[in-house]
N, CA and C atoms as an extended XYZ file, in Angstrom:
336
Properties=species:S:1:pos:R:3:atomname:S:1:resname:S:1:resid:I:1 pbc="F F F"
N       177.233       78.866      129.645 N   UNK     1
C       176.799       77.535      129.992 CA  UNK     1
C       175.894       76.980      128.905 C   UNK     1
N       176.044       75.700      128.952 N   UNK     2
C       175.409       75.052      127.906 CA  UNK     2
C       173.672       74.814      128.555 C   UNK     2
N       172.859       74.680      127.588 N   UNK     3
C       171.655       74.512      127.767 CA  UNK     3
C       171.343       72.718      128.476 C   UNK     3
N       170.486       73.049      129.109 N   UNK     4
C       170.177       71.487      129.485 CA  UNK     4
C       169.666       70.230      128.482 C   UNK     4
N       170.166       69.148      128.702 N   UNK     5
C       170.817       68.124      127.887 CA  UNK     5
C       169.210       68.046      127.356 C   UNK     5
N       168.256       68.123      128.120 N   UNK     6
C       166.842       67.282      127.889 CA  UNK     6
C       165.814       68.249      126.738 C   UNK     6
N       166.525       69.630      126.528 N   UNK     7
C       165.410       70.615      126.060 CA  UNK     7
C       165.987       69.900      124.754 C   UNK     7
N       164.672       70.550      124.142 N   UNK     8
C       164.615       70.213      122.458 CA  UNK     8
C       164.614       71.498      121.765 C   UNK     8
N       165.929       71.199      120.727 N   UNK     9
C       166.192       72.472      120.275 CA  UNK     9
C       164.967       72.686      118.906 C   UNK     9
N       164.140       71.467      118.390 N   UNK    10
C       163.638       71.852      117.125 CA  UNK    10
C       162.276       72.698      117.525 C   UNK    10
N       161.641       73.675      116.624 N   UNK    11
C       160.660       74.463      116.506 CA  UNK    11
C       159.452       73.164      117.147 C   UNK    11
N       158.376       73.757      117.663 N   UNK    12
C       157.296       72.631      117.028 CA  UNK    12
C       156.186       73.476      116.223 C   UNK    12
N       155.848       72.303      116.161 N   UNK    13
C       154.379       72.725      114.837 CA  UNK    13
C       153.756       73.622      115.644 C   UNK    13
N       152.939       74.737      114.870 N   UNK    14
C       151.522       75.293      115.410 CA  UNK    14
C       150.617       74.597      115.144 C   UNK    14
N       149.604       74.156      116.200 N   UNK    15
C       148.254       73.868      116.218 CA  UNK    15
C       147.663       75.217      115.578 C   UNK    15
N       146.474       74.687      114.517 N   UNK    16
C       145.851       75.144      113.804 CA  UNK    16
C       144.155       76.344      115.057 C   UNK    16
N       144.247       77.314      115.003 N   UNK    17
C       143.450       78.019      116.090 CA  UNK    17
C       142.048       77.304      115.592 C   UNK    17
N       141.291       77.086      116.189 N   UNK    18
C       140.060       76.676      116.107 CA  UNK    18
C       139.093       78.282      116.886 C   UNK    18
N       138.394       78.655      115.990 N   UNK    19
C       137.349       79.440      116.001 CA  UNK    19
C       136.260       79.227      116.197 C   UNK    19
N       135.175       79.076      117.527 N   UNK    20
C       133.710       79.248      117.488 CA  UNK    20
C       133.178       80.217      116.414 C   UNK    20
N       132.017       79.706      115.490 N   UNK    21
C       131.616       80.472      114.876 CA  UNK    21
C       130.343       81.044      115.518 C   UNK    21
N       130.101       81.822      115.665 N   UNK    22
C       128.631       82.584      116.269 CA  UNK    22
C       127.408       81.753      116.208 C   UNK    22
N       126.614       81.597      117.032 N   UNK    23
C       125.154       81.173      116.182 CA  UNK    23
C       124.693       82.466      115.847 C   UNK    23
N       123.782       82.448      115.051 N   UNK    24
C       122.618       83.958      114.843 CA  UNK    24
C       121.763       83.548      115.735 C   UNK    24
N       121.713       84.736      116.144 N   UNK    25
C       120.721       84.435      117.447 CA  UNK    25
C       118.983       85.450      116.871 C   UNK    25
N       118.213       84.343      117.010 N   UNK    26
C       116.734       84.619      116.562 CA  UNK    26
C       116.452       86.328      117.654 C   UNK    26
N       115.897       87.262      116.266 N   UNK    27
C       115.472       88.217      116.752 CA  UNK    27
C       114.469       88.507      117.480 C   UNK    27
N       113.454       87.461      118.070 N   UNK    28
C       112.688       87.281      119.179 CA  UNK    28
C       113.169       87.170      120.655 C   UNK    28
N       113.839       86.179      120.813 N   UNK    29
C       115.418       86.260      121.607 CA  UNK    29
C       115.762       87.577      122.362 C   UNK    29
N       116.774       88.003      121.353 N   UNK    30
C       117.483       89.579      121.734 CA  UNK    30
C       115.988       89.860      122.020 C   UNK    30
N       114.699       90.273      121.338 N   UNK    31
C       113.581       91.021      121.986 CA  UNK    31
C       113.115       90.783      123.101 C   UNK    31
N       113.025       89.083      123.385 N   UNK    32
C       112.429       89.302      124.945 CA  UNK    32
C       113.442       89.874      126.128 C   UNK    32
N       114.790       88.994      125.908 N   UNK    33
C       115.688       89.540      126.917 CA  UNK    33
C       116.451       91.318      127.151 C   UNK    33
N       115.139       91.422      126.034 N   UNK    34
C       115.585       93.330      125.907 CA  UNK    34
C       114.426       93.565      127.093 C   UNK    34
N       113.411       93.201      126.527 N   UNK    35
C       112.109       93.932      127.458 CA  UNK    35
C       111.713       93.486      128.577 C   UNK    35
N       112.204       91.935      129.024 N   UNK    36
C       113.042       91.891      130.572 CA  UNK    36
C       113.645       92.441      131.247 C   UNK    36
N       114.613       92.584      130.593 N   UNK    37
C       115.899       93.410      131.547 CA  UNK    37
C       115.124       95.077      131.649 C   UNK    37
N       114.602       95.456      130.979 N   UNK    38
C       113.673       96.518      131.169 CA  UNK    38
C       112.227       96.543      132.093 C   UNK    38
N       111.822       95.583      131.890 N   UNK    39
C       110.824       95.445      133.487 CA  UNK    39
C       111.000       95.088      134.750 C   UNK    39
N       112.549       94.558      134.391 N   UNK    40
C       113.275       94.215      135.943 CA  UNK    40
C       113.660       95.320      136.334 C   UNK    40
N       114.195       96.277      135.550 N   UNK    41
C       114.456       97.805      136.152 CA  UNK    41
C       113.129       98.523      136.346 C   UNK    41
N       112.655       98.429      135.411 N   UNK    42
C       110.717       99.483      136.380 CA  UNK    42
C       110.355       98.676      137.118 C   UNK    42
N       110.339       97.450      137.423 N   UNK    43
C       109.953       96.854      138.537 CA  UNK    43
C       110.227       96.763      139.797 C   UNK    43
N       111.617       96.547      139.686 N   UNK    44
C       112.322       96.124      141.066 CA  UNK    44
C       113.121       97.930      141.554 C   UNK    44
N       112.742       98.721      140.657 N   UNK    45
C       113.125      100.439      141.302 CA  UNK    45
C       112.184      100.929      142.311 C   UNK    45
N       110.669      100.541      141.946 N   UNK    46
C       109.895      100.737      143.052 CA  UNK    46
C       109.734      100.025      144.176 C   UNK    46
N       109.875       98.555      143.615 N   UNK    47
C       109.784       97.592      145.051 CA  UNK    47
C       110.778       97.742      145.944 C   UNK    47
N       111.604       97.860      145.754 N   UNK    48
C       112.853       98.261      146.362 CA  UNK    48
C       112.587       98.919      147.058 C   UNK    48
N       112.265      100.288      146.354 N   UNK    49
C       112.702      101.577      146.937 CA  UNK    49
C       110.885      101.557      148.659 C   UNK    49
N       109.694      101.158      147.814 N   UNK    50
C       108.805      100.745      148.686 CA  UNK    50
C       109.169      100.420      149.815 C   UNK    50
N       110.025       99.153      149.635 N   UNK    51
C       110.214       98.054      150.856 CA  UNK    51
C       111.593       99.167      151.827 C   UNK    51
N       112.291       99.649      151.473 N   UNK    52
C       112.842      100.763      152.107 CA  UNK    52
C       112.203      101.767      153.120 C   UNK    52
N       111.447      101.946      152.301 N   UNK    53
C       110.764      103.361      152.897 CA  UNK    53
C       109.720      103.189      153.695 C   UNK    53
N       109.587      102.086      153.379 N   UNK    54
C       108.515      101.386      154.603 CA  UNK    54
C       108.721      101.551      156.055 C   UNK    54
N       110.390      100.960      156.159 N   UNK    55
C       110.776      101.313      157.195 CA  UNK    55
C       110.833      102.470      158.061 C   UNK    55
N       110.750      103.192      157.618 N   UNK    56
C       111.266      104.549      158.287 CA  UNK    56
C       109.262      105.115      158.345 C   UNK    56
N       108.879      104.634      157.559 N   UNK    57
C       107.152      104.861      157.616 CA  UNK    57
C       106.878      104.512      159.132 C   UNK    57
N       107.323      103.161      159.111 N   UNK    58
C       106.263      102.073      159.946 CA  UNK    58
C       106.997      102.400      161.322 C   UNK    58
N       107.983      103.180      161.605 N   UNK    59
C       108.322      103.602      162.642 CA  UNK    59
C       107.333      104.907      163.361 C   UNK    59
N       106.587      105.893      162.306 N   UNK    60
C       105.484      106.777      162.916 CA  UNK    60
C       104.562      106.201      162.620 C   UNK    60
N       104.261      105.631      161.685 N   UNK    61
C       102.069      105.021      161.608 CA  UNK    61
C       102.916      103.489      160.918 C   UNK    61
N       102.652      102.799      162.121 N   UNK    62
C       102.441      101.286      161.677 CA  UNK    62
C       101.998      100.743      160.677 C   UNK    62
N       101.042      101.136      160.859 N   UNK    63
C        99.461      100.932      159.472 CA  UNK    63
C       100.110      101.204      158.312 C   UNK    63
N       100.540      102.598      158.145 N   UNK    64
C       101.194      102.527      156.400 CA  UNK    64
C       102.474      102.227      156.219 C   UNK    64
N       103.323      101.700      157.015 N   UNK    65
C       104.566      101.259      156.620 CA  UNK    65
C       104.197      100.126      156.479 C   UNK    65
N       103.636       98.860      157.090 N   UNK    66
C       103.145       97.977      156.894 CA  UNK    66
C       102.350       97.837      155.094 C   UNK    66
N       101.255       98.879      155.033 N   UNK    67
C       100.727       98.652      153.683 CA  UNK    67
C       101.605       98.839      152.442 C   UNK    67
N       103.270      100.064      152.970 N   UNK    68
C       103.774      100.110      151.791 CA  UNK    68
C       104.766       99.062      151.689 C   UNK    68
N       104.827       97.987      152.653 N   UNK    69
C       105.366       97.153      152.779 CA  UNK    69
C       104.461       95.783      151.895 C   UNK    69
N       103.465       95.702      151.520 N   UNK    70
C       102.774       94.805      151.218 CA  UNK    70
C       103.014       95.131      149.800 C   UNK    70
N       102.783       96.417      149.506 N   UNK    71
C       102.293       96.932      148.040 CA  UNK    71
C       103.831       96.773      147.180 C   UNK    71
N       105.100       97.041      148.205 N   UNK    72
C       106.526       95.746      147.583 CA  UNK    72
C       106.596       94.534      147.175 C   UNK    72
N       105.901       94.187      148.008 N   UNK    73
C       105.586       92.816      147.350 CA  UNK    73
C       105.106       92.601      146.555 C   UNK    73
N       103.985       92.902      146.338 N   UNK    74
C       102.687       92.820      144.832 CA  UNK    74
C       103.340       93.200      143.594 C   UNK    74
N       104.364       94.300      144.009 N   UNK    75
C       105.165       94.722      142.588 CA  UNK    75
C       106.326       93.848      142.359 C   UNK    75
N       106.881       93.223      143.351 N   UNK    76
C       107.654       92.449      143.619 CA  UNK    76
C       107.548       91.066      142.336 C   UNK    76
N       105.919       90.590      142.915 N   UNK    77
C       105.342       89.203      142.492 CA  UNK    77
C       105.309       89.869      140.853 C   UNK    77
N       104.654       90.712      140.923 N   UNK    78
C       104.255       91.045      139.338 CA  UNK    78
C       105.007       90.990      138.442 C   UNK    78
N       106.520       91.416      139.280 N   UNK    79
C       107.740       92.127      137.770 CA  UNK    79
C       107.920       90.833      137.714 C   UNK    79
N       108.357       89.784      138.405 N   UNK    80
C       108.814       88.455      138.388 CA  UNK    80
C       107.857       87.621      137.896 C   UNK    80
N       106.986       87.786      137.667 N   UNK    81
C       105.692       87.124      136.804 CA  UNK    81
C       105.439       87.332      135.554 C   UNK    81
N       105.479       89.088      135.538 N   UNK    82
C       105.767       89.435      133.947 CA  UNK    82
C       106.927       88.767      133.400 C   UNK    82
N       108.172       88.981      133.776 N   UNK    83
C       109.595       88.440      133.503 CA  UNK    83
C       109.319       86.724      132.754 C   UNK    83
N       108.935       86.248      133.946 N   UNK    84
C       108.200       84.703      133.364 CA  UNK    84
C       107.759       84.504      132.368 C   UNK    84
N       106.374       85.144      132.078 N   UNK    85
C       105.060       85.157      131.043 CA  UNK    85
C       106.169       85.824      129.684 C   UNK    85
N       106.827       86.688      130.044 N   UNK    86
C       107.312       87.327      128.230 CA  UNK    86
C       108.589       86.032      127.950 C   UNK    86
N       109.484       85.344      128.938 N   UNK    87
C       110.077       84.248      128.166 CA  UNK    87
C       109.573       82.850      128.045 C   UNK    87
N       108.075       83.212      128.289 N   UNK    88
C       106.973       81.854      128.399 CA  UNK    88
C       107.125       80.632      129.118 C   UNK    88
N       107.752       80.938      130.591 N   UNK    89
C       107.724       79.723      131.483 CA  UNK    89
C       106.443       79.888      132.243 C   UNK    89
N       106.242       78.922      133.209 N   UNK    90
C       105.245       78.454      134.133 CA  UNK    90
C       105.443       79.392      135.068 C   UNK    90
N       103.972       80.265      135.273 N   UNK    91
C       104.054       81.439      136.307 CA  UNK    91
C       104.500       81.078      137.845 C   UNK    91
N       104.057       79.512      137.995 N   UNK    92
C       104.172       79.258      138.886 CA  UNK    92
C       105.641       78.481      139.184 C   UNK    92
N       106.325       79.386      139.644 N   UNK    93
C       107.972       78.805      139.942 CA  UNK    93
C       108.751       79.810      141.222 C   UNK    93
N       109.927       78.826      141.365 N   UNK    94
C       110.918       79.405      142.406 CA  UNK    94
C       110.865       80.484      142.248 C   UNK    94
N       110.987       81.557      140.845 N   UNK    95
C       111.566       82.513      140.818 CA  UNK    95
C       111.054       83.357      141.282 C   UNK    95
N       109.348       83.700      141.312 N   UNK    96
C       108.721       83.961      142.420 CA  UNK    96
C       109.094       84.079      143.328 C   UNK    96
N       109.782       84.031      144.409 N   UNK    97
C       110.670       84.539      145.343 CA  UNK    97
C       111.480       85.401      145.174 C   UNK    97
N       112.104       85.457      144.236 N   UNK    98
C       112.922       86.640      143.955 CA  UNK    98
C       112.665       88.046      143.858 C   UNK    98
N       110.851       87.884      143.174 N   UNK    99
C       110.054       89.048      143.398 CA  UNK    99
C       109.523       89.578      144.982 C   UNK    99
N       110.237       88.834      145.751 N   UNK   100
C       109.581       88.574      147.460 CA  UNK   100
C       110.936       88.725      148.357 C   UNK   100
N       111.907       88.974      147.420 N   UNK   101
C       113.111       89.233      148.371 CA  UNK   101
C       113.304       90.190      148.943 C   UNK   101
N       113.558       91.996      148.387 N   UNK   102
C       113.339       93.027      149.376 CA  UNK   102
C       112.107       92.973      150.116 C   UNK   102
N       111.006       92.160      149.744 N   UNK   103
C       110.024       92.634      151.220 CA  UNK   103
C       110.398       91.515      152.301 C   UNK   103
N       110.846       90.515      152.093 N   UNK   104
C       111.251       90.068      152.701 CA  UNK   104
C       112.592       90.306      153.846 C   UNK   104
N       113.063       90.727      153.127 N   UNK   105
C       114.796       91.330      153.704 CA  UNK   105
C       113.912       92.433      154.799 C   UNK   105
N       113.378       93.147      154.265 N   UNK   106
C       112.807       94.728      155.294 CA  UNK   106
C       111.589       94.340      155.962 C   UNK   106
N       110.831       93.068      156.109 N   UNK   107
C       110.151       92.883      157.150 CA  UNK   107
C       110.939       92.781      158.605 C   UNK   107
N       112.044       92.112      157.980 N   UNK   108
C       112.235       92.156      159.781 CA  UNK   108
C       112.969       92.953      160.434 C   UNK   108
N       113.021       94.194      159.451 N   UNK   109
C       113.011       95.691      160.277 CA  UNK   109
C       111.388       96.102      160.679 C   UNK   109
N       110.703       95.862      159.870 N   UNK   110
C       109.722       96.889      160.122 CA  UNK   110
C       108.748       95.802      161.317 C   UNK   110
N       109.023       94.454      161.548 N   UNK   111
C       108.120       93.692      162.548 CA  UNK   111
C       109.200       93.203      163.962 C   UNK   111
N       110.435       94.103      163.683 N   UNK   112
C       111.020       93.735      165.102 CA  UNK   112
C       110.829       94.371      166.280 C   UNK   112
């Protein structure tokens, strides 16, 4: 069978590839978002793991599941504050919450 009447038998041109060229990215840069991503891991390993263990605390002594429930937070606020201060924004922001999310999430195990 013959090919359909409408196709076009000639080649077409190649479009020429267009390449992004890299920026260089300032070696201050790569440094802060190195030693971020590194205080978000020592940071948020203990708060975490705090705001966890709280639970299962605050089920025999109230009192210290509760305090290791607080002391998540504080590490919480801190890593997310440090995080701030080394890419030099305003301490005071949303993201702050983010340092407040596992104690948040495991309060309302440990106050139900």
């Amino acid at each position: 069978m013959d090919e359909a009447p409408y196709a076009d038998q000639r080649p077409r041109p190649r479009r020429p590839v267009r390449r992004r060229t890299p920026r260089p990215m300032n070696i201050e840069t790569v440094q802060r978002w190195v030693v971020s991503v590194i205080l978000f891991h020592v940071g948020s390993v203990p708060a975490v793991t705090l705001a966890v263990y709280s639970i299962g605390v605050s089920h025999g002594d109230f009192g210290k599941g509760v305090g290791l429930w607080i002391m998540s937070g504080v590490i919480g606020i801190l890593t997310a504050a440090g995080i701030l201060a080394i890419h030099r924004r305003s301490l005071i922001s949303l993201w702050l919450v983010l340092g407040v999310l596992p104690t948040a999430v495991t309060g309302f195990y440990i106050f139900r």
